[in-house]
PDB file of N, H, CA, C and O in Angstrom:
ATOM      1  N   UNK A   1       0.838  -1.182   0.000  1.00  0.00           N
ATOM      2  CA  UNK A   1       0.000   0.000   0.000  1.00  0.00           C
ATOM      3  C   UNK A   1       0.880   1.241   0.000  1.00  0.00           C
ATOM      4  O   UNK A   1       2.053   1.299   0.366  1.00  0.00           O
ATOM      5  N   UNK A   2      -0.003   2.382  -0.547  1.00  0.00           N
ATOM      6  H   UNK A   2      -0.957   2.335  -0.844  1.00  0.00           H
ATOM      7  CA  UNK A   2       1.263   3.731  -0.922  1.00  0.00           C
ATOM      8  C   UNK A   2       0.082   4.636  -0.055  1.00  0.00           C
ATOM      9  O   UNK A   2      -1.110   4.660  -0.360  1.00  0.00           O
ATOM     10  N   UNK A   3       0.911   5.626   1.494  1.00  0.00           N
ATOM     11  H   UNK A   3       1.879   5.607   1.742  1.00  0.00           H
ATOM     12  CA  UNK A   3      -0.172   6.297   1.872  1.00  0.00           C
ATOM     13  C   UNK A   3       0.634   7.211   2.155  1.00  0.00           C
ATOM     14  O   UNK A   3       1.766   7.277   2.634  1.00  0.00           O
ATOM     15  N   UNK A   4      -0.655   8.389   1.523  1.00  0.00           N
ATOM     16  H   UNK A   4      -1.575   8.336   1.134  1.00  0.00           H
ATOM     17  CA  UNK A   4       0.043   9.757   1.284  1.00  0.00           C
ATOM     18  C   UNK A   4       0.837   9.914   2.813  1.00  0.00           C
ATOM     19  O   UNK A   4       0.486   9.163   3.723  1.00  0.00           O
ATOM     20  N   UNK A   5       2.056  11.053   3.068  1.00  0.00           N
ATOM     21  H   UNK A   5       2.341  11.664   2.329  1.00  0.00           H
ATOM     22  CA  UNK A   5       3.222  11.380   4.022  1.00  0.00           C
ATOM     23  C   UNK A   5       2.855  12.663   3.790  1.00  0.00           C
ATOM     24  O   UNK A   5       2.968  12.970   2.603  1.00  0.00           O
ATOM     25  N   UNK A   6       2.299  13.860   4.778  1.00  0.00           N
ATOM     26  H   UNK A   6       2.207  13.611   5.742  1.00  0.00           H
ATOM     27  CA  UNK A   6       2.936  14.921   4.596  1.00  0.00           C
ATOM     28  C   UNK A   6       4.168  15.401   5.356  1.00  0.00           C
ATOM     29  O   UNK A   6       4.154  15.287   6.582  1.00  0.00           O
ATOM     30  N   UNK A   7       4.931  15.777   4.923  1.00  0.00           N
ATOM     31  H   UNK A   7       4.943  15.869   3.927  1.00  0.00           H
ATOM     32  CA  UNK A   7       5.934  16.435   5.907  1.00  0.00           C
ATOM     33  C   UNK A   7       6.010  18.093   5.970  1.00  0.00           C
ATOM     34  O   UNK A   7       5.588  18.623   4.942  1.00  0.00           O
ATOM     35  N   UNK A   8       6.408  18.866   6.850  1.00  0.00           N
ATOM     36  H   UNK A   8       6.751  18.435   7.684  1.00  0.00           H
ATOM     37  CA  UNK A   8       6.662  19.903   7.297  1.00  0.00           C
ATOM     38  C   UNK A   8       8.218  20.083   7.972  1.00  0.00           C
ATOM     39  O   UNK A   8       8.966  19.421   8.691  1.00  0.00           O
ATOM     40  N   UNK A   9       8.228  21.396   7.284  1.00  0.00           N
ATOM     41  H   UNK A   9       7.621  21.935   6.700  1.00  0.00           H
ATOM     42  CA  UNK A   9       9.527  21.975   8.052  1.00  0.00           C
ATOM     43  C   UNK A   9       9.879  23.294   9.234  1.00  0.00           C
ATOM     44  O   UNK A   9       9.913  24.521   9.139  1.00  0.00           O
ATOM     45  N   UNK A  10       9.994  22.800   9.799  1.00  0.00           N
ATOM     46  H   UNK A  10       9.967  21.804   9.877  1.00  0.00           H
ATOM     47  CA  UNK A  10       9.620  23.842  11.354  1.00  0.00           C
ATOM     48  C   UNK A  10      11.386  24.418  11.380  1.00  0.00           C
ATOM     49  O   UNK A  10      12.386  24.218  10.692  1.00  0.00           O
ATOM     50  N   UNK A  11      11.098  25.075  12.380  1.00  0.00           N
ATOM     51  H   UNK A  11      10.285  25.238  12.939  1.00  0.00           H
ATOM     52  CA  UNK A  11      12.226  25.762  12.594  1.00  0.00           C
ATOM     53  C   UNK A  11      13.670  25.081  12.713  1.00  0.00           C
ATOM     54  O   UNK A  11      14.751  25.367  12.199  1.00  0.00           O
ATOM     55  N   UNK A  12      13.341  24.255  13.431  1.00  0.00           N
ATOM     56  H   UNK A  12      12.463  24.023  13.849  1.00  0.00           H
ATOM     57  CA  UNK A  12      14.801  23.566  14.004  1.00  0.00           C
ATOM     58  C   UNK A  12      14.557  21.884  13.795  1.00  0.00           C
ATOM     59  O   UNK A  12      15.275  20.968  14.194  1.00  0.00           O
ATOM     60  N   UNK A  13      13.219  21.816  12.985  1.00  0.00           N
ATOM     61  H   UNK A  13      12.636  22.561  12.660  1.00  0.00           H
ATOM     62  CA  UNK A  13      13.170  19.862  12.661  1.00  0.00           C
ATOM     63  C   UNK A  13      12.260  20.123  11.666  1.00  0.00           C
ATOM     64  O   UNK A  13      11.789  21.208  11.327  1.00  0.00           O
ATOM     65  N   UNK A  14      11.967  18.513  11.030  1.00  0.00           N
ATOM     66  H   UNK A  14      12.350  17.631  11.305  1.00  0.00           H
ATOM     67  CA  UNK A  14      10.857  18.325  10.135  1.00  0.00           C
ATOM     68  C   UNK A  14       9.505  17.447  10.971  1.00  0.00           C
ATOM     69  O   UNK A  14       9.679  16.950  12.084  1.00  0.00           O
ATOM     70  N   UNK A  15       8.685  17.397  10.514  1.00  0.00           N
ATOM     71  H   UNK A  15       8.543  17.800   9.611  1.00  0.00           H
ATOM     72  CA  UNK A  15       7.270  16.693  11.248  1.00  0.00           C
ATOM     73  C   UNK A  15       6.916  15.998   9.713  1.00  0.00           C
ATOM     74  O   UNK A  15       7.318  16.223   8.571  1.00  0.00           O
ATOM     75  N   UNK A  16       6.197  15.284  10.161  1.00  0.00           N
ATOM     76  H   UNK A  16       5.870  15.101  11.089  1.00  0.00           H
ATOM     77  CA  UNK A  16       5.739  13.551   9.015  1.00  0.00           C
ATOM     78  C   UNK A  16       4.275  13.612   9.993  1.00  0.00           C
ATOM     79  O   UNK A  16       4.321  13.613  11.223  1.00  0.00           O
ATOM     80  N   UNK A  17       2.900  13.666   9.144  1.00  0.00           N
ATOM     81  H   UNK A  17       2.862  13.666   8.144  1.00  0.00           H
ATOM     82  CA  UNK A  17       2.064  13.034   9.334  1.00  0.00           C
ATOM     83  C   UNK A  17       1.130  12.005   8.089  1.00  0.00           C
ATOM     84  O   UNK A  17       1.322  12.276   6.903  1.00  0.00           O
ATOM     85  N   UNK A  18       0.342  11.079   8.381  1.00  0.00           N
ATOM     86  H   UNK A  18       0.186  10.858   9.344  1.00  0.00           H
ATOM     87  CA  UNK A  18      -0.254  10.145   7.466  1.00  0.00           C
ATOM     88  C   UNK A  18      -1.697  10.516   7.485  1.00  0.00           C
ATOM     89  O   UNK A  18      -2.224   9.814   8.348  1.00  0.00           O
ATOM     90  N   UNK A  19      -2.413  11.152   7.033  1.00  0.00           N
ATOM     91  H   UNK A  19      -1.984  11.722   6.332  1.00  0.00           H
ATOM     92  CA  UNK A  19      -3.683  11.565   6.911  1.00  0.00           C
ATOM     93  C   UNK A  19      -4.845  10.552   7.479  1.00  0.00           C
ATOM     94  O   UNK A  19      -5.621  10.688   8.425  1.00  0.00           O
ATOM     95  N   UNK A  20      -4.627   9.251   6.332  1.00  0.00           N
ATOM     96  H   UNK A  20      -3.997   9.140   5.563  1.00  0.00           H
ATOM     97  CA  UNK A  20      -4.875   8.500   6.250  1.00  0.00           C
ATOM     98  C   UNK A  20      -5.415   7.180   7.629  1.00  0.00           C
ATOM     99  O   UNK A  20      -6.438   6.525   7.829  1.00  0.00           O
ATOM    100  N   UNK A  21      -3.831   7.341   8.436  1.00  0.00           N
ATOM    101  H   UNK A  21      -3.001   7.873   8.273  1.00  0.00           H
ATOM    102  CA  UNK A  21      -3.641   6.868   9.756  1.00  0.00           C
ATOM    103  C   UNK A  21      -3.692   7.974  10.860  1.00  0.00           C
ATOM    104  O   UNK A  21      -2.602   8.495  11.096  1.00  0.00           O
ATOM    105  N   UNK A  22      -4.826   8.451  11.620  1.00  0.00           N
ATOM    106  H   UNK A  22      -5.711   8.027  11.429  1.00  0.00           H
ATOM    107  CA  UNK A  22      -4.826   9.853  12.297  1.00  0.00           C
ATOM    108  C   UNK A  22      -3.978   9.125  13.585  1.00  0.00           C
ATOM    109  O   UNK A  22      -4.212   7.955  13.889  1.00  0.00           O
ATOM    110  N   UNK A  23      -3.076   9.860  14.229  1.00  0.00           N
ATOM    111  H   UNK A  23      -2.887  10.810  13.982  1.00  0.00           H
ATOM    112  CA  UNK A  23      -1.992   9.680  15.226  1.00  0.00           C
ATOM    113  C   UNK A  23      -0.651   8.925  14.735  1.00  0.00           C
ATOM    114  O   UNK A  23       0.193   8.524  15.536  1.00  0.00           O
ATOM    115  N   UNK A  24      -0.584   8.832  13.875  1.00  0.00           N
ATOM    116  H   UNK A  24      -1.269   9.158  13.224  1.00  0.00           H
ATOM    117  CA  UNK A  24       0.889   8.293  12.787  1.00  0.00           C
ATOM    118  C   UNK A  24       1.911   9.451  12.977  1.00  0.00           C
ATOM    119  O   UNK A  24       1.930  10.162  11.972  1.00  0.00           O
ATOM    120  N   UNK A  25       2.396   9.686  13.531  1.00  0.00           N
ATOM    121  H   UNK A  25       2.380   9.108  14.347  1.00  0.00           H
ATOM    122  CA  UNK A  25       3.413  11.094  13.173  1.00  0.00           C
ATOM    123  C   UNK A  25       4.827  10.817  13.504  1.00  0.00           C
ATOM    124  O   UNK A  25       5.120   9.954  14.332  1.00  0.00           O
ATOM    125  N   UNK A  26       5.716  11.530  12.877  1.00  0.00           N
ATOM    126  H   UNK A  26       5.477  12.231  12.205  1.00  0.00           H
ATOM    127  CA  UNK A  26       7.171  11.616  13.240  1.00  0.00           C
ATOM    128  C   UNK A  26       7.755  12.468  13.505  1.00  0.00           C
ATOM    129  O   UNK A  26       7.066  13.487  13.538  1.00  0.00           O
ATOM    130  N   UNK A  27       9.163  12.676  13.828  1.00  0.00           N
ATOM    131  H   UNK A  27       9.723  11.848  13.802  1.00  0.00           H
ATOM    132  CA  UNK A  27      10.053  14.063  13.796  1.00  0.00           C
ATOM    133  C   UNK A  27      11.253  14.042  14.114  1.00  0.00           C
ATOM    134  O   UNK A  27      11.747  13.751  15.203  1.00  0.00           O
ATOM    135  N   UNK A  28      11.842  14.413  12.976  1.00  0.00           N
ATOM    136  H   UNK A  28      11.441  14.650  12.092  1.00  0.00           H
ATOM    137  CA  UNK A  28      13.466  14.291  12.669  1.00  0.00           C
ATOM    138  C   UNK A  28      14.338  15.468  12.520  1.00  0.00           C
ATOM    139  O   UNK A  28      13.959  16.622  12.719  1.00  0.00           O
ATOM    140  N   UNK A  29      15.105  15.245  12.287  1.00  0.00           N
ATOM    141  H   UNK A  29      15.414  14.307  12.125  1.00  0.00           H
ATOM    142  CA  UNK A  29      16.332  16.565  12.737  1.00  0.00           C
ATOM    143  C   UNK A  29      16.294  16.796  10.895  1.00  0.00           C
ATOM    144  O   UNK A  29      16.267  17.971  10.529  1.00  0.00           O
ATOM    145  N   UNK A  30      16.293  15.888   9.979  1.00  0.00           N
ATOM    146  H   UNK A  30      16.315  14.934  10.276  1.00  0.00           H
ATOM    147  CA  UNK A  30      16.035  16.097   8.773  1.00  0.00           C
ATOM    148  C   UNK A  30      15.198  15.626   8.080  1.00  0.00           C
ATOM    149  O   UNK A  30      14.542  14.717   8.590  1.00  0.00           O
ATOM    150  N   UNK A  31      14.857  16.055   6.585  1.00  0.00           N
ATOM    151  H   UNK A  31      15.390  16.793   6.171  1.00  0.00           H
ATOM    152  CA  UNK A  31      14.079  15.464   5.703  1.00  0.00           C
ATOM    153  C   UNK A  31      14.034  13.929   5.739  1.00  0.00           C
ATOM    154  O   UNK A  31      13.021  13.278   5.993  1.00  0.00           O
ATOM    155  N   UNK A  32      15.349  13.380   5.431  1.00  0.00           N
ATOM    156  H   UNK A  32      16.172  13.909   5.224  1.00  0.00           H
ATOM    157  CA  UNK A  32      15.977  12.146   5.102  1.00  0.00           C
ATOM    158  C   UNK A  32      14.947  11.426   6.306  1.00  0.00           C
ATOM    159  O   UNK A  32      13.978  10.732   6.000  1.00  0.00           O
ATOM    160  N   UNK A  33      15.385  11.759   7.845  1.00  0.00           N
ATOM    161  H   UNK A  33      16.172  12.323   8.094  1.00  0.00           H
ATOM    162  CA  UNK A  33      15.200  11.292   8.867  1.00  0.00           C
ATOM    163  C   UNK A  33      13.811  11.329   8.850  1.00  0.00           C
ATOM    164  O   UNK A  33      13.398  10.278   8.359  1.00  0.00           O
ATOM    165  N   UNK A  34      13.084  11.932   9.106  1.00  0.00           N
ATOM    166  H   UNK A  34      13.419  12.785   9.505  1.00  0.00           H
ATOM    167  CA  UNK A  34      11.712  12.350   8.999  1.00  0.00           C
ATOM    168  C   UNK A  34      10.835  10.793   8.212  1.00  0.00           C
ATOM    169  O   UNK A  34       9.956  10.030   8.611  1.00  0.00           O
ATOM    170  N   UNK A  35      11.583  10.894   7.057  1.00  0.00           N
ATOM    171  H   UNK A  35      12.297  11.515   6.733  1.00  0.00           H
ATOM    172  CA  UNK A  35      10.838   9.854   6.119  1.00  0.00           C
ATOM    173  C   UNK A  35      11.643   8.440   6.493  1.00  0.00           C
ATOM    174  O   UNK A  35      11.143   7.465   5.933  1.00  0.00           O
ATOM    175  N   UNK A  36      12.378   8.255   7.030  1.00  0.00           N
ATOM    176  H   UNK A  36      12.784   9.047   7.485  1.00  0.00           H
ATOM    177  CA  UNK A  36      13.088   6.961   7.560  1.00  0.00           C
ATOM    178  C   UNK A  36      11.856   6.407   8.466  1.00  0.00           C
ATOM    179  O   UNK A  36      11.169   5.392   8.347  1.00  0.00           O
ATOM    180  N   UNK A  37      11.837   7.584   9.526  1.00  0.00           N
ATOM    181  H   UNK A  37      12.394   8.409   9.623  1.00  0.00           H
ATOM    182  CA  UNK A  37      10.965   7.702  11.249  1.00  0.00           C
ATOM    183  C   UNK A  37       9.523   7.180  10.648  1.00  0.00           C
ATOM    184  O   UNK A  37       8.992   6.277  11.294  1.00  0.00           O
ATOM    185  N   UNK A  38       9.008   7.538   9.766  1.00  0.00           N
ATOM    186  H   UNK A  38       9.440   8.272   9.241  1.00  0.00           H
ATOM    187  CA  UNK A  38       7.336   7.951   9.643  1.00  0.00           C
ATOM    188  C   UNK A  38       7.230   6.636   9.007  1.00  0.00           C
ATOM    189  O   UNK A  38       6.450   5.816   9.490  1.00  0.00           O
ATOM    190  N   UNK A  39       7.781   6.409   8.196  1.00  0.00           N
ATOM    191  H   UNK A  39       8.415   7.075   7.804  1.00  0.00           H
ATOM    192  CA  UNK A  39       8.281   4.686   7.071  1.00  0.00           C
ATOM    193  C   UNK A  39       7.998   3.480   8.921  1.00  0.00           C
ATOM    194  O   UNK A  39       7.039   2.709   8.907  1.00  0.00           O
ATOM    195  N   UNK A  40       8.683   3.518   9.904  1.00  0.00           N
ATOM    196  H   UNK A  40       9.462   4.145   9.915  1.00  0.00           H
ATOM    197  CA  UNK A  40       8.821   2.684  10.175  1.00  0.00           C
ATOM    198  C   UNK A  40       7.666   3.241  11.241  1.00  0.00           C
ATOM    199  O   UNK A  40       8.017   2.725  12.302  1.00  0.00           O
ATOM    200  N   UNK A  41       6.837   3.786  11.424  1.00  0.00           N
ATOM    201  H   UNK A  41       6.551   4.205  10.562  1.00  0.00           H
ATOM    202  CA  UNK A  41       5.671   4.481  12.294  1.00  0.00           C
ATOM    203  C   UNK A  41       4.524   3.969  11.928  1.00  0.00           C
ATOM    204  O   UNK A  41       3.578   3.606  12.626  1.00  0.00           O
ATOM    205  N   UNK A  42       4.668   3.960  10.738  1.00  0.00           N
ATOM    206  H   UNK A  42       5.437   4.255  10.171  1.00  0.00           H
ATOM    207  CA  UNK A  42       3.469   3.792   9.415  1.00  0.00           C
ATOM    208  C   UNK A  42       3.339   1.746   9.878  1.00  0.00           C
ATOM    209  O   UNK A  42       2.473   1.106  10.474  1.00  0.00           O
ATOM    210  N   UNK A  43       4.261   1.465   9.428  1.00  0.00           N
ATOM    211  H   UNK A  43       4.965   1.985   8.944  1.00  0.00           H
ATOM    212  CA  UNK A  43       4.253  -0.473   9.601  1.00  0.00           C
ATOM    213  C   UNK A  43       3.936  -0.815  11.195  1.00  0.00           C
ATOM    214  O   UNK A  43       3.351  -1.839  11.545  1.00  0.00           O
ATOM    215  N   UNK A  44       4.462   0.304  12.190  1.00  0.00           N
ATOM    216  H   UNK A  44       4.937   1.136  11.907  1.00  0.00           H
ATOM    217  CA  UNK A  44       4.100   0.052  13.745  1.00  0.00           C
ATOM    218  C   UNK A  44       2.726  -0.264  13.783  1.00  0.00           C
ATOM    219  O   UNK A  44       2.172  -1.322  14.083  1.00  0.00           O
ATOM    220  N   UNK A  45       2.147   1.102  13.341  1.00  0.00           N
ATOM    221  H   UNK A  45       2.597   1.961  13.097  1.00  0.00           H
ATOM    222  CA  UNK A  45       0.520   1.289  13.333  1.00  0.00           C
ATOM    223  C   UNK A  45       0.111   0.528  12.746  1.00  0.00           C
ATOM    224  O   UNK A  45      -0.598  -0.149  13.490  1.00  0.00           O
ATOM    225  N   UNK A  46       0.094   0.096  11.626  1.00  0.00           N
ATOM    226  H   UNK A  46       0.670   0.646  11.022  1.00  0.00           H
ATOM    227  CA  UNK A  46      -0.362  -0.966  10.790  1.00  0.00           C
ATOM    228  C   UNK A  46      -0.006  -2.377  11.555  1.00  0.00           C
ATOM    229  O   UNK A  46      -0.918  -3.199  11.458  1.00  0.00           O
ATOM    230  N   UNK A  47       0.679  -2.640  11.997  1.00  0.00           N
ATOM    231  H   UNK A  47       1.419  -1.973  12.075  1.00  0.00           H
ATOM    232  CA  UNK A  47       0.792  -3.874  12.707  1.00  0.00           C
ATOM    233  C   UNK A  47       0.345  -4.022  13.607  1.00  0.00           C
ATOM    234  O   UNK A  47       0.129  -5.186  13.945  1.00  0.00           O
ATOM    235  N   UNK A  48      -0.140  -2.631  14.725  1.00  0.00           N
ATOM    236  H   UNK A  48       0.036  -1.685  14.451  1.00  0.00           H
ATOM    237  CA  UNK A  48      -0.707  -2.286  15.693  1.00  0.00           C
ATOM    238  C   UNK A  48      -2.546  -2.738  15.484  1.00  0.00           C
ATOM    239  O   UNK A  48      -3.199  -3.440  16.255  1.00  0.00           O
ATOM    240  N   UNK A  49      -2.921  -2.224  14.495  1.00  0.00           N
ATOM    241  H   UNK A  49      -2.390  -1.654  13.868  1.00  0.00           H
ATOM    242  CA  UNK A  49      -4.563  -2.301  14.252  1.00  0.00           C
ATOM    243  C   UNK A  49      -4.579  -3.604  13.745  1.00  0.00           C
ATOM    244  O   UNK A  49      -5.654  -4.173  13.936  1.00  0.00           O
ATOM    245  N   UNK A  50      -3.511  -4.425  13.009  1.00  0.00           N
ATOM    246  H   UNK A  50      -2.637  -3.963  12.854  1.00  0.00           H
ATOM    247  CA  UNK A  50      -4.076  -5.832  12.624  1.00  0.00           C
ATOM    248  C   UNK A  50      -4.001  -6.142  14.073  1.00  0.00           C
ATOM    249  O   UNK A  50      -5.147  -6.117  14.524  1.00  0.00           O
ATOM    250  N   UNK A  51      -3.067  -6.443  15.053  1.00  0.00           N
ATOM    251  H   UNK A  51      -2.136  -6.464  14.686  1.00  0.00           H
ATOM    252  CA  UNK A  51      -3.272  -6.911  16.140  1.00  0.00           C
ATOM    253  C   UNK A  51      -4.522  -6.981  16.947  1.00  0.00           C
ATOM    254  O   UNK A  51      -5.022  -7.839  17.675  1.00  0.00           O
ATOM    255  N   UNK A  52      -4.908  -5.588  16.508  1.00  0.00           N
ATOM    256  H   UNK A  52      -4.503  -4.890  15.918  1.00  0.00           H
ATOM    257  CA  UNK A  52      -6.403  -5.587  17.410  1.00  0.00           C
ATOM    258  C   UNK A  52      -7.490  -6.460  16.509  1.00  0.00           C
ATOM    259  O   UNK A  52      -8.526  -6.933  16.976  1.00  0.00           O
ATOM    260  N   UNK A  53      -7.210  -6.540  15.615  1.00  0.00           N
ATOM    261  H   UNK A  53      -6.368  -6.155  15.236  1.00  0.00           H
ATOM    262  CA  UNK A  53      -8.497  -7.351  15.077  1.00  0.00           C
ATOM    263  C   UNK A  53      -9.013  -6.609  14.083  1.00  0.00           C
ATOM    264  O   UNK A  53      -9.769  -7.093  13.241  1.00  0.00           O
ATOM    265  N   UNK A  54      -8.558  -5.066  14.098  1.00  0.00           N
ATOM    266  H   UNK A  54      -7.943  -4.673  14.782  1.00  0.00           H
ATOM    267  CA  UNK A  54      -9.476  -3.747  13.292  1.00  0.00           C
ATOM    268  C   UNK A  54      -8.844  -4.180  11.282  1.00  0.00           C
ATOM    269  O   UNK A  54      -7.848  -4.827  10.959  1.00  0.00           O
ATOM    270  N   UNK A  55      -9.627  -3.684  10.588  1.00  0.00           N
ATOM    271  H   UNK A  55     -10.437  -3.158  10.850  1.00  0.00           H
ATOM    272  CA  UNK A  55      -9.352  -3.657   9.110  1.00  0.00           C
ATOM    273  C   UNK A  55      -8.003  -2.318   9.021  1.00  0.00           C
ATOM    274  O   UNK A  55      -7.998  -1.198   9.533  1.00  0.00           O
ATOM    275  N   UNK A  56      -7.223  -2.836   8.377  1.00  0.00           N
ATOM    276  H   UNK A  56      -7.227  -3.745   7.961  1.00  0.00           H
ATOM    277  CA  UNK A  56      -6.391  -1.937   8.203  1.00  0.00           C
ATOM    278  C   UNK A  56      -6.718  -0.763   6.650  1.00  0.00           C
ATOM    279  O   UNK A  56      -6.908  -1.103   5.482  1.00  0.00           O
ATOM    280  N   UNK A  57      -6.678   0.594   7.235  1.00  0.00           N
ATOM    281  H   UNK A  57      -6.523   0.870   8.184  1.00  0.00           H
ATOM    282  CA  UNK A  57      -7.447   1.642   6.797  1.00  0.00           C
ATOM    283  C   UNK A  57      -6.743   1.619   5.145  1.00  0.00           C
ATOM    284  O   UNK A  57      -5.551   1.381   4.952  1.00  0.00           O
ATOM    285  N   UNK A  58      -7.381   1.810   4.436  1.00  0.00           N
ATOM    286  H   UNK A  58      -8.350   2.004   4.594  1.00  0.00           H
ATOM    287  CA  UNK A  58      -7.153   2.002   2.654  1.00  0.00           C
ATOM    288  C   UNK A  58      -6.672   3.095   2.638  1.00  0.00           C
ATOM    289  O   UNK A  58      -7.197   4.004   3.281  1.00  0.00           O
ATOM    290  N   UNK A  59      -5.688   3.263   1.991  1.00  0.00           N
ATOM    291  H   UNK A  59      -5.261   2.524   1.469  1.00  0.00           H
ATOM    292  CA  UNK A  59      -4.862   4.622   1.483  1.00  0.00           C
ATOM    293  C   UNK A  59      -6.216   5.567   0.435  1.00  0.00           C
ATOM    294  O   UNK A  59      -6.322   5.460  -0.787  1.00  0.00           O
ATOM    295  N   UNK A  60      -6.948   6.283   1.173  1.00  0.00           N
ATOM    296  H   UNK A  60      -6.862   6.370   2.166  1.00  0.00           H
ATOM    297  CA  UNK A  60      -7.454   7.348   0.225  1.00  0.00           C
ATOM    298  C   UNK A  60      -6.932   8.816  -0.084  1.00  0.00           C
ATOM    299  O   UNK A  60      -7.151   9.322  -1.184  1.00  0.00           O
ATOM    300  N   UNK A  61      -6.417   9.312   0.654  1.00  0.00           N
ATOM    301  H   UNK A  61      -6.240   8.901   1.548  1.00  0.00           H
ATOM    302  CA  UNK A  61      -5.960  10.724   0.651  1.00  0.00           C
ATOM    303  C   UNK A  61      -4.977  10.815  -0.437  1.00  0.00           C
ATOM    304  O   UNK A  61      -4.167   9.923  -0.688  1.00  0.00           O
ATOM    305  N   UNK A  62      -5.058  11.702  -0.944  1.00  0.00           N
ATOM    306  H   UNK A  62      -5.716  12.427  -0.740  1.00  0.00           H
ATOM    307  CA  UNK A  62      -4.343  12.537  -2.597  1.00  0.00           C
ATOM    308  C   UNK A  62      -3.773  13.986  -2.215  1.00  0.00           C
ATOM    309  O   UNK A  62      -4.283  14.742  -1.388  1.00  0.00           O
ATOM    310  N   UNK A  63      -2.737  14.205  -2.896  1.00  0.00           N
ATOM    311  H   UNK A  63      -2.323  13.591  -3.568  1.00  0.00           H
ATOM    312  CA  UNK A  63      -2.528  15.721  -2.971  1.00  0.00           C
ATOM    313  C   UNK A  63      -2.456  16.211  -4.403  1.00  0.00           C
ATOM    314  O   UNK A  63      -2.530  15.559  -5.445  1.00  0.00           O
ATOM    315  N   UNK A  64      -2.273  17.687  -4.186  1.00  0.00           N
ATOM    316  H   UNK A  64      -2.213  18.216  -3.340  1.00  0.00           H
ATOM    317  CA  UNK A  64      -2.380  17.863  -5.718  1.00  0.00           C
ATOM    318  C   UNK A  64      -1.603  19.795  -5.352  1.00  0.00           C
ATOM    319  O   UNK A  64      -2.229  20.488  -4.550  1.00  0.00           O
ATOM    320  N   UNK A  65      -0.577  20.267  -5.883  1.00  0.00           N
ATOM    321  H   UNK A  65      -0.069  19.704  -6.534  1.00  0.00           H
ATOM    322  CA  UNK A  65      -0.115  21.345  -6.033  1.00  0.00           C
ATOM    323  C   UNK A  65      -0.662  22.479  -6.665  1.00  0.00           C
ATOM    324  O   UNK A  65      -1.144  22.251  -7.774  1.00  0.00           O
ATOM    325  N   UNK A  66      -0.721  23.692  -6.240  1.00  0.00           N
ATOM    326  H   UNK A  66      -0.330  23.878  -5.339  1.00  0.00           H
ATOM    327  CA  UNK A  66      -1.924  24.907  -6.560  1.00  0.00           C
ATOM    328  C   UNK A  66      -0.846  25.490  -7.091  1.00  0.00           C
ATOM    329  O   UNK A  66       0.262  25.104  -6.719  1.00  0.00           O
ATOM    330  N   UNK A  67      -0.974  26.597  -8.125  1.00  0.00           N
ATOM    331  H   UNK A  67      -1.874  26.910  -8.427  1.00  0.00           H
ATOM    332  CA  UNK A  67       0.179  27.487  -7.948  1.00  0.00           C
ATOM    333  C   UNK A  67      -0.697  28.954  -8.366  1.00  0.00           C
ATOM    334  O   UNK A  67      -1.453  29.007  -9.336  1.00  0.00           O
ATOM    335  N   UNK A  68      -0.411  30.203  -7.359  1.00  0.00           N
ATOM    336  H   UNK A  68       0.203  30.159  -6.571  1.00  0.00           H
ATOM    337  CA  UNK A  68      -0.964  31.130  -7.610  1.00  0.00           C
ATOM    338  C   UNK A  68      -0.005  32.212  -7.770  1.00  0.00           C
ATOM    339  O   UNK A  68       1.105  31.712  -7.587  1.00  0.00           O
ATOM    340  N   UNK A  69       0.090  33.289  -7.991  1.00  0.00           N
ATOM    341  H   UNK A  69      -0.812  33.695  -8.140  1.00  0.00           H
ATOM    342  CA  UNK A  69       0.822  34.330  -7.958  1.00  0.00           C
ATOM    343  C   UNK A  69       0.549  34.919  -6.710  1.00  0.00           C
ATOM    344  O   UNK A  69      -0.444  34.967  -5.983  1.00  0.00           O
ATOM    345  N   UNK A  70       1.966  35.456  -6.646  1.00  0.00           N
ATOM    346  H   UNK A  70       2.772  35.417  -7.236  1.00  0.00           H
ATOM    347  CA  UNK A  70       2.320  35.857  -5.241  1.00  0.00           C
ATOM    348  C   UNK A  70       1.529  37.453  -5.337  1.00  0.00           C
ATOM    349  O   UNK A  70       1.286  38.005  -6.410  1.00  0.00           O
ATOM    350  N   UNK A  71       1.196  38.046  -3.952  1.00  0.00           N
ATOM    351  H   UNK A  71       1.394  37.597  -3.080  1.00  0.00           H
ATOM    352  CA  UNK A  71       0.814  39.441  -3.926  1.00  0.00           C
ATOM    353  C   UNK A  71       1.815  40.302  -3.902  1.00  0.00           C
ATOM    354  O   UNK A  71       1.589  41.511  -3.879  1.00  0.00           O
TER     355      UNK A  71
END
């Protein structure tokens, strides 16, 4: 399964959340790290909800890039 990652860049780290999986999140000192952290967060959780017995959630969430002119 492929489920959308957003990441963010904050001041002094990056943040990783999974839309898809609500409480999935990461946070790394870099990009690289970020997507290492969230990669192995993502299979926790997922291994976490088969355990319980629950259906493991379908990747629906999409993105898509806007581009407007700046003011």
């Amino acid at each position: 399964m492929r489920y959308l990652v957003v990441v963010e860049e904050g001041p002094t780290s990056f943040g990783a959340y999974v839309p898809d999986l609500p409480g999935c999140i990461a946070a790394g000192e870099t990009k690289e790290e970020v997507l290492t952290l969230i990669r192995e967060a993502i299979e926790l959780h997922l291994a976490d909800i088969k355990e319980g017995g629950e259906p493991i959630p379908y990747p629906s969430s999409t993105s898509e890039l806007v581009e407007i002119e700046a003011a």
